[in-house]
C-alpha positions in Angstrom: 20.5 -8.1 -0.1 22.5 -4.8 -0.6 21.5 -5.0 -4.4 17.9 -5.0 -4.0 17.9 -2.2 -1.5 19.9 -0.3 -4.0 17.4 -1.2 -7.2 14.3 -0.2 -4.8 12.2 2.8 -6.2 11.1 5.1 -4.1 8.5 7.8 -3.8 7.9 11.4 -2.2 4.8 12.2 -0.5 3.8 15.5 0.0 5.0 16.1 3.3 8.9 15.2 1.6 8.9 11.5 3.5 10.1 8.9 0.9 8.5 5.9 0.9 9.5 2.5 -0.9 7.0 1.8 -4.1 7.1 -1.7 -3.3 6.3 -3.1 0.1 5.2 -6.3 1.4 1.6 -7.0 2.7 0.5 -8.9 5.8 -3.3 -9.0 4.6 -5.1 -12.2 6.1 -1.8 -12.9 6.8 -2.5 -15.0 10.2 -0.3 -14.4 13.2 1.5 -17.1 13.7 3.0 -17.0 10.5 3.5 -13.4 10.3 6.8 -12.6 12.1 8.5 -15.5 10.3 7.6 -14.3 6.6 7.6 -10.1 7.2 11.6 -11.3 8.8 12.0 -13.6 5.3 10.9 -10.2 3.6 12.6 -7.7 5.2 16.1 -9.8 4.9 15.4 -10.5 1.1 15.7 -6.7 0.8 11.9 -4.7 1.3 12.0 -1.8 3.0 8.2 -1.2 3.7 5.5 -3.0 5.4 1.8 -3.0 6.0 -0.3 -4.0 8.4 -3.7 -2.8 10.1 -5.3 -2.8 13.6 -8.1 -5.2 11.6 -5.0 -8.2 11.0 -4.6 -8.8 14.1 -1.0 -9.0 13.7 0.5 -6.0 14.4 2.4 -7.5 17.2 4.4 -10.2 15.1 4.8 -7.2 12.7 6.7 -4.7 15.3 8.4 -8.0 16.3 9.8 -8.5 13.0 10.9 -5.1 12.3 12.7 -5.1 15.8 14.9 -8.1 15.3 15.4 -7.6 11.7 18.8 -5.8 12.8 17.8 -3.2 9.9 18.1 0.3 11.6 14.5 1.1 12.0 14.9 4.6 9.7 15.6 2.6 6.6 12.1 1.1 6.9 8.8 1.9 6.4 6.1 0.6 8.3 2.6 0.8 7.8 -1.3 0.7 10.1 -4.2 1.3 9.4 -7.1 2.3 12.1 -10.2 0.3 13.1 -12.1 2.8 14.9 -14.1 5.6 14.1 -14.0 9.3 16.2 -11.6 11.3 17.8 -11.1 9.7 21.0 -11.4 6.2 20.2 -8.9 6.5 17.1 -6.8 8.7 19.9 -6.4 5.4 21.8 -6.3 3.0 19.4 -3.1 5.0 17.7 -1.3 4.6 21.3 -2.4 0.9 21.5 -1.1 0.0 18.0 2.4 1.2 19.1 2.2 -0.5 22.4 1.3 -3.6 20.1 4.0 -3.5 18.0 6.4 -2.2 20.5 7.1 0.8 18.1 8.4 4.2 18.7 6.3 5.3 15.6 4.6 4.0 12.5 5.9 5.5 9.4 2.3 5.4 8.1 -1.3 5.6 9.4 -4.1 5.9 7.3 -7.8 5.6 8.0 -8.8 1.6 7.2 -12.6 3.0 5.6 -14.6 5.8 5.6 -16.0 5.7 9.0 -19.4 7.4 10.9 -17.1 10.3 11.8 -14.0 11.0 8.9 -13.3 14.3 10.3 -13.1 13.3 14.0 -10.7 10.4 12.9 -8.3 11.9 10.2 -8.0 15.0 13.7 -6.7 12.1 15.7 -4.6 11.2 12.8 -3.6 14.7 12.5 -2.5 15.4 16.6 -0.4 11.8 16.5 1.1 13.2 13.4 2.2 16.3 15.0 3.2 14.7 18.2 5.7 12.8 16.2 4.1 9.3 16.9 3.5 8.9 12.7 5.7 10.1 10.0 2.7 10.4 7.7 -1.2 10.0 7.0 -3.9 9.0 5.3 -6.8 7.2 3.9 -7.7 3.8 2.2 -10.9 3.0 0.2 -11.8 6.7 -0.2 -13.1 7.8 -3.3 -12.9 11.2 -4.4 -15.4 13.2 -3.0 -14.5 12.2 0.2 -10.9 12.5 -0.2 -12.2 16.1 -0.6 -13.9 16.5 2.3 -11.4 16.1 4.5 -8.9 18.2 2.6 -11.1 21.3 2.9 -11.5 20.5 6.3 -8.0 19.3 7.6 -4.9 21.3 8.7 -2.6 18.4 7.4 -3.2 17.5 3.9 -3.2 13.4 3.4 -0.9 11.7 2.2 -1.8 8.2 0.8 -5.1 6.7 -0.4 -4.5 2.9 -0.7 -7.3 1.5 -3.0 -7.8 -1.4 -4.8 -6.3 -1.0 -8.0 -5.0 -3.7 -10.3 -5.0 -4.2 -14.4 -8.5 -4.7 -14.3 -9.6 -1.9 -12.4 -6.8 1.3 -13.2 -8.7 3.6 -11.3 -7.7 5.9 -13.9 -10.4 8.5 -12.5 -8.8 8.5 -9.1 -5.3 8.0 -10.4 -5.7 11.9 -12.2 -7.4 13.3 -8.9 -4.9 11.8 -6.7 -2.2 13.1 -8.6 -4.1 16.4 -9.2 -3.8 16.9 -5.8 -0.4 15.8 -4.5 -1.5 12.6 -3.2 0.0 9.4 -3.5 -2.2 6.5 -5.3 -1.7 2.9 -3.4 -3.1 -0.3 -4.6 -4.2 -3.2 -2.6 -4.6 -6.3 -4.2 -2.4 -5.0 -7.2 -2.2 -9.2 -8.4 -6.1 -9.3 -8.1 -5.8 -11.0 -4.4 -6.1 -14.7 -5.8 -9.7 -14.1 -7.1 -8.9 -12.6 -10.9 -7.4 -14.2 -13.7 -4.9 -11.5 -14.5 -2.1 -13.9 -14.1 -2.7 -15.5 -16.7 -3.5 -12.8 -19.3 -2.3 -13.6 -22.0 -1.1 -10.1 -23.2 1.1 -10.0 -19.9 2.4 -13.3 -20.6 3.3 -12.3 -24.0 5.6 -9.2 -22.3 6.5 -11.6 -19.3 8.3 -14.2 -21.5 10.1 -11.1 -23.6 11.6 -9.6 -20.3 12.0 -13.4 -18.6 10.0 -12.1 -16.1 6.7 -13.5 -14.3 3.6 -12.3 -15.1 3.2 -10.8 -11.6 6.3 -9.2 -11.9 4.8 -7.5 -15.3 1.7 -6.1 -13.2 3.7 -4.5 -10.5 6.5 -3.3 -13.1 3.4 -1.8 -14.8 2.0 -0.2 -11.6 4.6 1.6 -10.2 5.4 3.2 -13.5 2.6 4.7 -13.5 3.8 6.0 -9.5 1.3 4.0 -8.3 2.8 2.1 -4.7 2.3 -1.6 -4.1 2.5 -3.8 -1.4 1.9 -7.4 -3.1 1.2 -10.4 -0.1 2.9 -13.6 -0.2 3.9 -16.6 1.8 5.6 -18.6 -0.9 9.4 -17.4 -0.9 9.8 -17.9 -4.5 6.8 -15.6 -4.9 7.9 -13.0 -1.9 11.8 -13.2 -3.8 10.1 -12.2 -7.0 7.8 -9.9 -6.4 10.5 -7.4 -4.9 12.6 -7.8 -7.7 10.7 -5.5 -10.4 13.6 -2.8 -10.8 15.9 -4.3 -13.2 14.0 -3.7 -16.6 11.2 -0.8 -17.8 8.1 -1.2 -19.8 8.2 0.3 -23.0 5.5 3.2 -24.4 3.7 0.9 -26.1 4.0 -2.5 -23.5 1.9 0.2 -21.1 -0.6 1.0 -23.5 -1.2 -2.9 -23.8 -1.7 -3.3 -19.8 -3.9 -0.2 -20.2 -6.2 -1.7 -22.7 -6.9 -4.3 -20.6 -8.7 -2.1 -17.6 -12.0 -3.0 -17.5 -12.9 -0.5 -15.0 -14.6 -2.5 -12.0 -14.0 -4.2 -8.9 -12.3 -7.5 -9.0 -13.3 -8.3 -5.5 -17.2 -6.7 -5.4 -17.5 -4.0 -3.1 -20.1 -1.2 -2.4 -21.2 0.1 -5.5 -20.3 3.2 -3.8 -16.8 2.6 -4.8 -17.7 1.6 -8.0 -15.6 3.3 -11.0 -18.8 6.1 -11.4 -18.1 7.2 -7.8 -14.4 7.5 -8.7 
């Protein structure tokens, strides 16, 4: 285990917090199952994990981290709010850490643009102060919005978790994020089941050169490009594998392959809001 840790990338955000670029996520991960595999992870050497008010499993999550016998400030653990407003988000901050029988969440970033961003990222903002999170954010913001709230916030965020695989780069967001000091995070960087980016055949071509997996190719590829990923799994092989992605480097050209292959949509169909135009 002490050899993973040690190969583990990390990341700066802009408020100096390091965060692991590979975590593990609980995503339709069902509750029963969840303190049993985020313990199988944690043990197998990942430092970070995510979870969201929406799982429903934030409880077997805390529970995990608790008993992992891992001092709690060498990991990194992740929500995401449900609510929209400044008094609602308020409460539901203080009711996730009940839940999870934390202290703190490293991590808590609004789940989707919500009725009220500005009242919700200020709740974010006073938890963050009050020392309850380490560091905030947003998920499934595109730019504009991202923009909003930085002309309006006293606390800059930092994290937006979007879906972002080989298919869909983001490559428009990627150079605004970075633009402005904020860290790019994919969900569903292996296509969440429902792409056939597995079983590219350029990536299997690079996969078999490294005797790697393909999988192991698309997150090697991803956080190269500083991109943080928190890949789900509840196949040990699979959760084993998926961590172990710092032992070998793309070259120049093996990115510019993976690159070629964006095709700079959705995999999973959402608002066309979000859609690479928007981005």
């Amino acid at each position: 285990m002490k050899r993973e840790v040690e190969k583990m990338g990390y990341f700066e955000l802009n408020n100096g917090v390091k965060v692991p670029a590979l975590g593990f996520g609980t995503y339709q991960m069902p509750p029963a199952i969840t303190e049993e595999n985020v313990a199988k992870a944690i043990n197998l050497g990942y430092r970070s994990i995510d979870t969201a008010q929406n799982y429903g499993n934030e409880a077997e999550v805390g529970a995990a981290v608790n008993g992992s016998g891992v001092s709690r400030d060498d990991l990194f653990v992740t929500s995401k709010t449900q609510t929209s407003g400044y008094k609602t988000t308020l409460r539901g901050i203080d009711e996730s850490l009940r839940s999870a029988q934390l202290d703190y969440f490293d991590l808590m970033i609004i789940h989707w643009p919500t009725i009220d961003n500005s009242g919700t990222y200020k709740a974010l903002e006073e938890a963050y102060q009050a020392g309850k999170l380490r560091a905030i954010g947003v998920s499934n913001f595109n730019s504009s919005k991202v923009q909003k709230l930085i002309d309006r916030a006293e606390v800059k965020p930092m994290i937006d978790q979007i879906e972002t695989d080989v298919y869909w780069q983001q490559n428009k967001m990627h150079k605004f994020l970075n633009q402005n000091n904020i860290l790019h995070e994919s969900w569903a960087p292996l296509g969440e089941g429902l792409s056939p980016v597995l079983s590219e055949p350029a990536i299997i071509r690079i996969a078999e050169k490294y005797q790697k997996s393909t999988a192991q190719v698309i997150l090697r590829f991803l956080t190269q490009q500083h991109i943080m990923v928190i890949p789900k799994s509840t196949n040990p092989v699979h959760i084993a594998e998926n961590l172990n992605v710092f032992d070998f480097k793309l070259t120049d050209d093996e990115l510019d392959i993976i690159k070629s292959l964006d095709q700079g949509h959705s995999g999973v169909n959402w608002p066309s809001s979000m859609g690479q135009e928007a981005y």
